[in-house]
C-alpha positions, 0 to 999 in steps of 0.5 A: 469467547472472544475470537483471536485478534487478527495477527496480520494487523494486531502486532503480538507474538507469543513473546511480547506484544504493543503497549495498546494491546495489553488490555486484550493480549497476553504477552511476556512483556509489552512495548511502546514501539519507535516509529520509523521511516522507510529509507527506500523506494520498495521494502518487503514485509515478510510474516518471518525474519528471512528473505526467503519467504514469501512477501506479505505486503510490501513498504512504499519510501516515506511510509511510517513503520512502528518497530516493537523488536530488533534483532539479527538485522530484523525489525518487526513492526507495523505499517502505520499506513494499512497495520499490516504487521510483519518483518523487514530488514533493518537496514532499510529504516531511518528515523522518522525526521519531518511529516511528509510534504508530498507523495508520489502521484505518478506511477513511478519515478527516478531519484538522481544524485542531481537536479539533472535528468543526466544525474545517475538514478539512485533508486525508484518510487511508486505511486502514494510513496510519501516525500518531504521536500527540502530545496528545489533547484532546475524543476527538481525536489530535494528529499534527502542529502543527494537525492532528487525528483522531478518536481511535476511528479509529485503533489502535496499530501492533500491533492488527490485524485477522485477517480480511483477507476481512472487511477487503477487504469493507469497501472494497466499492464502492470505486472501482477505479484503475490504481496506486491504494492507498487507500479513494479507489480502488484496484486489484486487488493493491492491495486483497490488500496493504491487507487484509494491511498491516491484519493485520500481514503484509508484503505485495509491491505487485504481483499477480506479487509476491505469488504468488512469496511470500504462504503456500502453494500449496492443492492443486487438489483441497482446497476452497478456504478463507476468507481464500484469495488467488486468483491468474490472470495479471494478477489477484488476489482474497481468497476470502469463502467457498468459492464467492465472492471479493472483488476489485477489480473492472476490469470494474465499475470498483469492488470487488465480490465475484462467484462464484469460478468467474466469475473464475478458469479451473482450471489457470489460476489458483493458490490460496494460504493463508496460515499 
């Protein structure tokens, strides 16, 4: 028998499920989804339509989210970025509009009513947060009516950095956060994804995921590499160095980098190398 379909990434519900899934799922009735915009800097995905539950993940301002159901100020959808499925308030969705120009290669920065650093900021992106630029006046980038960042924070869509470790490093200190996805706080796989999305490779949300899928297996007897993803049960970290990784960090409540022997047991943990 066919095991279940992952319902963090596979999008069904007991009342309908996404067109693609019909071969594989039955559903009362299936849908072909409308895909949407994120229309702000941060917006959290919850397994259940109320802000009181736990994130699951969150959205980053331009990310493509397909919804298959609206209702009571929900959407329920699809993060084309990584498929992690769930609920997040409408409101926080726009159309589509024109393909992203350029993302976020900064750990974050302002939006300003202006092109002025005096201008009031309106709102806040993250890294790999996805932008289309429409005018540029004074150094600043145009991405919606009345909204401006600074031009030298963002970089085309394929302009990216290769060395994820050295993206990693630069969120040190950064607070840690069950579901985060961003410079504001974050958790452990969260961190791999965004150092990976810097560099141009897709990336599965979840620690389990990515073990499935990211590189090879290093064998146990190799040393271990710069840019090695490290993996114990229920954890992942980016190697700096033969000796030290950098991790978001459940014990500090923040990312920090610690001696690779610290963190990982042998024949505990899996080491993969990306190619």
């Amino acid at each position: 028998m066919n095991a279940p379909l992952d319902h963090r990434t596979n999008p069904y519900r007991d009342d309908l499920a996404a067109a693609f899934l019909k071969d594989r799922i039955k559903a009362a009735r299936y849908v072909e989804g409308e895909d949407m915009r994120i229309a702000i800097g941060l917006a959290s995905l919850h397994d259940a339509p109320d802000s009181q539950t736990p994130a699951a993940t969150q959205l980053l301002y331009g990310e493509t989210f397909t919804v298959f159901d609206e209702g009571d100020d929900w959407a329920w959808g699809q993060n084309a970025t990584d498929g992690y499925v769930g609920y997040l308030p409408a409101e926080v969705l726009s159309p589509q509009g024109n393909a992203a120009t350029h993302s976020i290669s900064v750990l974050r920065t302002f939006v300003y009513r202006r092109p002025d650093m005096k201008a009031p900021a309106c709102d806040l992106l993250s890294m790999n947060a996805r932008v289309t630029i429409l005018d540029e006046e004074a150094g600043f980038a145009r991405i919606d009516r009345d909204a401006w960042v600074f031009l030298p924070h963002l970089s085309p869509m394929d302009q990216h950095e290769s060395d994820i470790a050295k993206t990693a490093l630069s969120f040190l200190g950064t607070p840690y956060l069950w579901g985060g996805r961003s410079s504001l706080g974050l958790d452990c796989s969260a961190l791999v994804q965004m150092s990976l999305l810097r560099a141009g490779m897709a990336c599965p949300r979840d620690s389990d995921l990515q073990k499935s899928v990211l590189g090879s297996v290093v064998p146990a007897d190799e040393p271990i590499q710069r840019g090695d993803i490290i993996f114990s049960p229920g954890h992942v970290a980016i190697a700096v160095d033969a000796t030290h990784a950098v991790h978001a960090n459940g014990h500090k409540m923040m990312v920090t980098v610690n001696p690779i022997a610290e963190l990982f047991k042998p024949g505990l943990s899996i080491i993969r190398r990306l190619g």
